[in-house]
C-alpha positions in Angstrom: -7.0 1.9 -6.7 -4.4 3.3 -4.6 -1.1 5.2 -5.6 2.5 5.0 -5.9 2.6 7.8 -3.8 -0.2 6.8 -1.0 2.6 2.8 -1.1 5.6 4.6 -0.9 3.6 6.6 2.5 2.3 3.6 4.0 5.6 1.9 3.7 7.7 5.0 5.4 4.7 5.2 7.9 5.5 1.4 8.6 9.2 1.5 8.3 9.3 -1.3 5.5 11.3 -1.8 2.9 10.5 -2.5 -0.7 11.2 -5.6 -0.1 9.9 -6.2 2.9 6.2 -5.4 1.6 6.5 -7.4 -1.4 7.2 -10.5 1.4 4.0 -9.5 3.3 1.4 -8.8 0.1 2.8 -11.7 -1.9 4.1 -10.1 -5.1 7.1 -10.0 -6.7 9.5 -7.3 -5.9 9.7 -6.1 -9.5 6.0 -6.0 -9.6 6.3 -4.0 -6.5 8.7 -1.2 -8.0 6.5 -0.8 -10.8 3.9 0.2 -9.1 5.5 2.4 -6.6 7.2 4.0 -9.6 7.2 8.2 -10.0 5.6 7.2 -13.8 2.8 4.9 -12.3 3.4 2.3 -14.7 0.7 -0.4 -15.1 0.3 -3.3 -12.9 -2.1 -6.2 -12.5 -5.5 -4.7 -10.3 -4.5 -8.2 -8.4 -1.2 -7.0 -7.9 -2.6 -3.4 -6.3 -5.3 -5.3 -4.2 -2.6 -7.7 -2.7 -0.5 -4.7 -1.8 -3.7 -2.9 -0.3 -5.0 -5.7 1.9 -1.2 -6.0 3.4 -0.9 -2.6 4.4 -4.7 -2.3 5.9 -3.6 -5.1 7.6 -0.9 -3.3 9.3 -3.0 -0.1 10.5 -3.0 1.6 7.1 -5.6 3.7 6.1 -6.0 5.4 2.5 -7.7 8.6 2.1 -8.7 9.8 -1.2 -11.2 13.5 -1.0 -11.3 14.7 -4.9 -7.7 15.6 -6.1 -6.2 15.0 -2.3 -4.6 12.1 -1.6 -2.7 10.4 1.6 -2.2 7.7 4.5 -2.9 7.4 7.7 -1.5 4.8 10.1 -4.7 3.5 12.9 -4.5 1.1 14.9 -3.8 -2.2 13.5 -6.3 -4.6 16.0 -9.2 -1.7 15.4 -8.6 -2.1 11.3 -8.8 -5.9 11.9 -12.3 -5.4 13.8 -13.8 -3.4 11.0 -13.2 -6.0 8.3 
């Protein structure tokens, strides 16, 4: 599961809004906020996945090494060859 920190990342990595991210993965925008929320409240593993698959999509890639977390933006057409 990724974070609200590793979203917010991707989207600034991207240059997307809120809004603009919610349009690509197909949530709603409220659903959005929640999860990108400094609290990390809850929201539907479909909701998280939908979000995921939108940024990989885009170039995104998560990293997660024990307590370290982050983003890293790759080349969009090479993360399209690997799936």
């Amino acid at each position: 599961m990724i974070t609200a920190r590793q979203t917010r990342a991707a989207r600034a990595l991207l240059g997307w809004t809120q809004e603009m991210l919610a349009d690509k993965a197909k949530v709603s925008l409220t659903a959005l906020k929640r999860m990108e929320s400094a609290d990390g409240l809850r929201v539907y593993e479909s909701t998280s996945d939908q979000v995921r698959r939108a940024l990989e999509a885009e170039g995104i890639a998560f990293i997660k090494s024990g307590r370290n977390e982050g983003v890293m933006l790759v080349d969009a057409q090479e993360a399209a060859q690997r799936r």
